[in-house]
N, C-alpha and C positions, 0 to 999 in steps of 0.2 A: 561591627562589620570587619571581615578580613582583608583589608587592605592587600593589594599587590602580590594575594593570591592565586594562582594558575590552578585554572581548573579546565582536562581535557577531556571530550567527549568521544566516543565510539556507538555508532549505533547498528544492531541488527535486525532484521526482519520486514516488515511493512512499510509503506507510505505513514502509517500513524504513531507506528515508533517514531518515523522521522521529525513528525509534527510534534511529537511533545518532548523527544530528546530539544527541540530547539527553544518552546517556549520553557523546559525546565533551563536550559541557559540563558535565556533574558531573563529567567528570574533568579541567576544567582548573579549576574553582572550589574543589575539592579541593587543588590545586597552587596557590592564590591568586589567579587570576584574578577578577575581576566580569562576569557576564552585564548584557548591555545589550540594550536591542532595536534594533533593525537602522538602525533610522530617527536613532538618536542618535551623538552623536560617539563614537567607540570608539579604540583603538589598532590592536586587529587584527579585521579583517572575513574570517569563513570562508564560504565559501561550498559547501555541500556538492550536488554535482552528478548530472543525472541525464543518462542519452544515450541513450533510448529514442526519444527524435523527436529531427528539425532546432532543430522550433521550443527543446528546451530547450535546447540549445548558442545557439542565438541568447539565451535570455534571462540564461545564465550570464554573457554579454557586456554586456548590460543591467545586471546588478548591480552588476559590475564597477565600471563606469562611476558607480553611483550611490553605491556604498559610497566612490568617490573622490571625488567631489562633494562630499559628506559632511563627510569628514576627507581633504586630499587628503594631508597626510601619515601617515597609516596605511599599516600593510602588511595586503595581501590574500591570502591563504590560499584555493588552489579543493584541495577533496577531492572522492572518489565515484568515481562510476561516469564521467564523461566525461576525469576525473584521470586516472584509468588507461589510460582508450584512447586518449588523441590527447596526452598530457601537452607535446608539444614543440607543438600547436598551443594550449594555453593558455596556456604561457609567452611566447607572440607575443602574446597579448592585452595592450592598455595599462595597467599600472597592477594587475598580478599581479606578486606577489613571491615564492610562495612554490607550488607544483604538490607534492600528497603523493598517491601510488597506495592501491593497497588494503592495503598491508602496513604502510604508514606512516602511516594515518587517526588510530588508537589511541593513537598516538605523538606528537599533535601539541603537547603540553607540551614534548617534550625540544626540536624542532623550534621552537619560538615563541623558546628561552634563545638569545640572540645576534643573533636575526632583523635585529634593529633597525642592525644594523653594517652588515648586509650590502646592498649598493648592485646588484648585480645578482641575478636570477631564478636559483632554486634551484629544481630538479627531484630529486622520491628518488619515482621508480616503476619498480619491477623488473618484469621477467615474470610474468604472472599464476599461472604454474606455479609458481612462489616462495611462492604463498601457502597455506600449510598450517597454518591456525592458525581458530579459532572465536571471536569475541567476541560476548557477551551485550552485551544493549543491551534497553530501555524507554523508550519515552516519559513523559515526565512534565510536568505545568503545566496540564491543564486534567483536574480533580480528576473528572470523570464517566469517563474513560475512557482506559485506555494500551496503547499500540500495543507487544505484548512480541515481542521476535524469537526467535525457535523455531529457523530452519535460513537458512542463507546459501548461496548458487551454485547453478549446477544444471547436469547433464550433459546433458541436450537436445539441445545445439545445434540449435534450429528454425532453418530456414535465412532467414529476416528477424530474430534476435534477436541481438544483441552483449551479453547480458547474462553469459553465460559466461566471453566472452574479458575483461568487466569483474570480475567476481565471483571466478572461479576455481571449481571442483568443488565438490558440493554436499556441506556438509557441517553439522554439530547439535551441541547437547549432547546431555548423556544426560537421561534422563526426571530423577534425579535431581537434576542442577543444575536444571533448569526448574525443579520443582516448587519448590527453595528459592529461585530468581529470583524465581516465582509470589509467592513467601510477602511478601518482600522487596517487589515491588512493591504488593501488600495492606497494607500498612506507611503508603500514604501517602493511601490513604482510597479509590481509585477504585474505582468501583461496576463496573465492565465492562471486561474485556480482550480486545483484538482480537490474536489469532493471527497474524503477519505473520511475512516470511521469502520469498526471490526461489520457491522449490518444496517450500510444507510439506507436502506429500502424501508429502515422501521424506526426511522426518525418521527419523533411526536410522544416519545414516553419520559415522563418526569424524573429525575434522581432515584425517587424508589419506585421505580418501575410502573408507576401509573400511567394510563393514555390521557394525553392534554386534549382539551376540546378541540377539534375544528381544526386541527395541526397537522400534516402529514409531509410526506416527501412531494409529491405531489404541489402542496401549497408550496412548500419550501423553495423549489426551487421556479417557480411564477415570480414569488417575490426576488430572486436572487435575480434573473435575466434582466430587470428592471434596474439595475444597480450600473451605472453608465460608466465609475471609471475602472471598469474588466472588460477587457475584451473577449473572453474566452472563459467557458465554467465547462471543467470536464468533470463527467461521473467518474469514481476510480474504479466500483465493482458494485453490481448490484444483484439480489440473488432472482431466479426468475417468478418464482410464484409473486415477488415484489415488485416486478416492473410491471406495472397496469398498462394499459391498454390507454392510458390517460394521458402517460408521461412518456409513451412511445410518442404518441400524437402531436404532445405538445414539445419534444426537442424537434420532432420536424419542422414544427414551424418556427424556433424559437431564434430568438437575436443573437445571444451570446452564449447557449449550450450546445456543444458542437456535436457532430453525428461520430461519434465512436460509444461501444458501450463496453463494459467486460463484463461478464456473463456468467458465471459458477456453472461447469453443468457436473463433474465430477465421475461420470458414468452415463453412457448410452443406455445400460443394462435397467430397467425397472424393476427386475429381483433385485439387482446392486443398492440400486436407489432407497427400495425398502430397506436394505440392510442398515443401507449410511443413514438413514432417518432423513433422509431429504424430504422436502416436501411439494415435491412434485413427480412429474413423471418424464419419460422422453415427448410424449408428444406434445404435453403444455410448452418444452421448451424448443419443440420444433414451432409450433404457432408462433411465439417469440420471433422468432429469428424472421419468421415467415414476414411478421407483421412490418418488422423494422426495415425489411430489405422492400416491401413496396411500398412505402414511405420515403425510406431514405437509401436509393441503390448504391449510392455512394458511400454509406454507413461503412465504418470498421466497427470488426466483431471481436474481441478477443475472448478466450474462454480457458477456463479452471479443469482439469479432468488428472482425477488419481487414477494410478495405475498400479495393480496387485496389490488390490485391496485384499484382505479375506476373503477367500470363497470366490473370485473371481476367475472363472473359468477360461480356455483357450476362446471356446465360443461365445463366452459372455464379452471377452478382450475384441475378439473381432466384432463382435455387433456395437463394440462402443468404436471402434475403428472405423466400421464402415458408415456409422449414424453421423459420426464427423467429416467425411469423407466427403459426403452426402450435402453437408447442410453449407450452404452460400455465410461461413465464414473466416475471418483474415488470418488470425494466427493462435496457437496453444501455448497455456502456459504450462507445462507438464509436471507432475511432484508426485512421485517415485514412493508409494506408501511407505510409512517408518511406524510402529509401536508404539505408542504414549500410554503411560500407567495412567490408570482411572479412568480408561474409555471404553465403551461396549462391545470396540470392534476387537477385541484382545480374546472376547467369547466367540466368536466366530471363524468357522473352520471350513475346507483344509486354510494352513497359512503356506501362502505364494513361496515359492523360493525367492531367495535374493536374484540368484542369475537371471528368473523368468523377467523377473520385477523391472532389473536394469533394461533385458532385451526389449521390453515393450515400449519402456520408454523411450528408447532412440527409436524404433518405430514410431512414435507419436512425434518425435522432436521432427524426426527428417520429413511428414508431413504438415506440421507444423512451417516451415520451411517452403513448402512446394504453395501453401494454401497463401503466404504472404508474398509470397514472389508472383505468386497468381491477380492479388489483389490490387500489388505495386503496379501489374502490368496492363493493367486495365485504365490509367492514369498519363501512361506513355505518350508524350505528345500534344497534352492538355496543359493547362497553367492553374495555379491557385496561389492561395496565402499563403506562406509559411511565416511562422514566428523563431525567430534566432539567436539563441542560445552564447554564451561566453568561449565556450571554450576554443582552440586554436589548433586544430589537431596537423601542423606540420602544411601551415597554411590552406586548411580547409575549415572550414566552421560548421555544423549542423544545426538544423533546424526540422521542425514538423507542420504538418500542415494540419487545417481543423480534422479532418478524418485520418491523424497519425500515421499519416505516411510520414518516415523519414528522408529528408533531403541533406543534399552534400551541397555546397557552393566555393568557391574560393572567400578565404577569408581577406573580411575588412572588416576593420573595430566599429564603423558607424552603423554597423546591420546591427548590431548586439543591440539585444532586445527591443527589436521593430520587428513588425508586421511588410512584409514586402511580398511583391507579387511577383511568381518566379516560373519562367519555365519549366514543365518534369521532362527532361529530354531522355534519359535511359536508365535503366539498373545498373549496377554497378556489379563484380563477383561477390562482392560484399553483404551483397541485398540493399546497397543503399540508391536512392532513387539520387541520381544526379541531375544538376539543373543551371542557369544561370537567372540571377536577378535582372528584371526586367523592370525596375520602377525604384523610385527614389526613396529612401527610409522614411519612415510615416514617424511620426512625435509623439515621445515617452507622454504618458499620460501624467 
């Protein structure tokens, strides 16, 4: 073991980055290492990668640089998702020492013993077809809330997504280890866990990709609601041909999964749709939406939508504009298409300008915008739960309620991480819902 070693993390991308950059640091603090924060002097700086846009590959290069800055004799560690796809183009980056794929993230203990000898760049990323193994992972450190990971890879292949050729085939545990992962992360006080995983709608497939019997998302999350010391189980994103009709029904009636969902839809357009290899259409994911708003009116919606993709026209942009417009949902999460080598949409023509590309997007942002503010306002004057968060921003504290509205309060350190019932009294310019606590902090679990 390396004794009174500092080792600093950085992480980009996902909820699921976030989940396993944290369990790959309890499993080097366990092996003796010391977690630092990013900004301090460390020995080795990891940097855990995402490669869904350009822009993260540019900022992977940004940390680099700053974790040298730093300490410039440290060794640099990049893992993730852009580890495995370009690994000989991160090893060209200045002041990376050390590139690990997806089979080798878990492994970064064995990897760190001798590091410090070694004077040139070290690459261990195999074929992604090599990878046939499951690692659990949770987030942990900010006690209101942890990001648990349920299912890793996915077989899709949408033709803009390189997350497969990073990931590998989609594969889970079984309900059985969740549930004692579940238990295990209830162990360290947080009140709420968010569901994450690259496609949990197709939880139930073995390491190598086989379907477990009688296993599905579905089952999974029956046995999860059951599990008394969470308060709170959020879906992080589910894709829609994957949300059945089974598990609409049963988060409506359900104890501790709360009414928000996020929703991929990524084009209104059904030419689009064919192109991206989706596998559905606009109107299976308007019945979606249909079904959960008269169940749960109170539901928040969030949703996934590219913008100048190939081939997407002024009127193909408007009908995915107005299909959103349209549909009784909260808020967009909007992503500006980017290029990824190895994907089908690179065949597909004309390609969007950049300028088109950016204008849509703030059209979509600034309804995005109108559609939460619409949502929040519909709450004004109403009371509910919110659960409340650490931080202290200049004597205000936030928190969310089960259907993620954000709330503002005056801070007081004994709300951090309870449950209290609070006034929604008005928006803020901020879009934040302002409120006052109306009830006395309810007891950490």
């Amino acid at each position: 073991m390396y004794y009174n070693r500092k080792v600093a993390y950085y992480t980009l991308g996902c909820k699921l980055n976030f989940s396993e950059t944290s369990a790959i640091s309890r499993s080097l603090t366990d092996n003796g290492y010391t977690k630092v924060d990013f900004s301090n002097i460390a020995d080795y700086y990891v940097v855990n990668t995402c490669s869904v846009t350009e822009n993260a590959d540019k900022k992977c290069k940004q940390i680099v640089k700053q974790a040298k800055k730093t300490n410039p004799q440290a060794k640099v560690i990049i893992i993730g998702c852009y580890a495995q796809l370009k690994p000989e183009e991160i090893a060209s980056i200045p002041g990376v020492d050390l590139v690990l794929g997806a089979n080798e993230k878990f492994n970064l203990h064995e990897h760190l013993e001798g590091l410090d000898e070694q004077d040139e760049t070290q690459i261990v990323a195999g074929p992604i077809k090599e990878v046939a193994f499951y690692s659990e992972a949770f987030s942990y450190g900010e006690r209101t809330r942890s990001f648990v990971k349920i299912q890793d890879g996915c077989d899709y292949f949408c033709s803009f997504c390189t997350i497969p050729l990073a990931r590998g085939r989609s594969r889970s545990s079984s309900i059985a280890k969740t549930l004692d992962l579940v238990e295990k992360v209830a162990e360290t006080k947080v009140r709420e866990i968010v569901l994450t995983g690259v496609n949990i709608g197709d939880f139930g497939k073995t390491a190598d990709g086989k379907k477990r019997s009688a296993e599905d998302f579905h089952q999974l999350i029956v046995e999860l609601d059951k599990v008394e010391a969470i308060d709170r189980f959020r879906i992080s994103s589910i894709e829609p041909n994957l949300l059945k009709t089974e598990i609409i029904e049963f988060v409506a009636q359900a104890k501790r999964f709360v009414p928000h969902f996020h929703i991929p839809l990524q084009s209104g357009s059904d030419h689009l749709l064919q192109l991206m290899r989706r596998k559905y259409d606009s109107s299976l994911y308007r019945e979606r939406i249909q079904k959960i708003k008269a169940l749960m009116p109170h539901c928040c919606i969030g949703v996934d939508v590219i913008v100048g993709f190939p081939g997407e026209t002024d009127e193909e942009f408007e009908t995915t504009y107005n299909f959103l417009n349209d549909l009784d949902i909260s808020y967009l999460h909007v992503f500006t298409y980017s290029e990824r080598a190895n994907t089908k949409a690179l065949q597909i023509e004309p390609v969007v300008p950049l300028a088109k590309r950016r204008e849509r997007s703030k059209m979509l942002r600034i309804l995005s915008e109108k559609k939460r503010r619409a949502f929040y306002q519909t709450f004004e004057g109403t009371q509910a739960e919110v659960l409340f968060e650490a931080e202290n921003d200049e004597g205000v504290m936030y928190g969310f309620t089960s259907n993620y509205v954000k709330v503002a309060v005056p801070f007081q350190e004994e709300f951090v991480n309870t449950l209290q019932q609070v006034t929604l009294d008005k928006i803020s310019k901020r879009g934040i819902m302002e409120g006052q606590v109306i009830s006395q902090p309810s007891p950490v679990n």
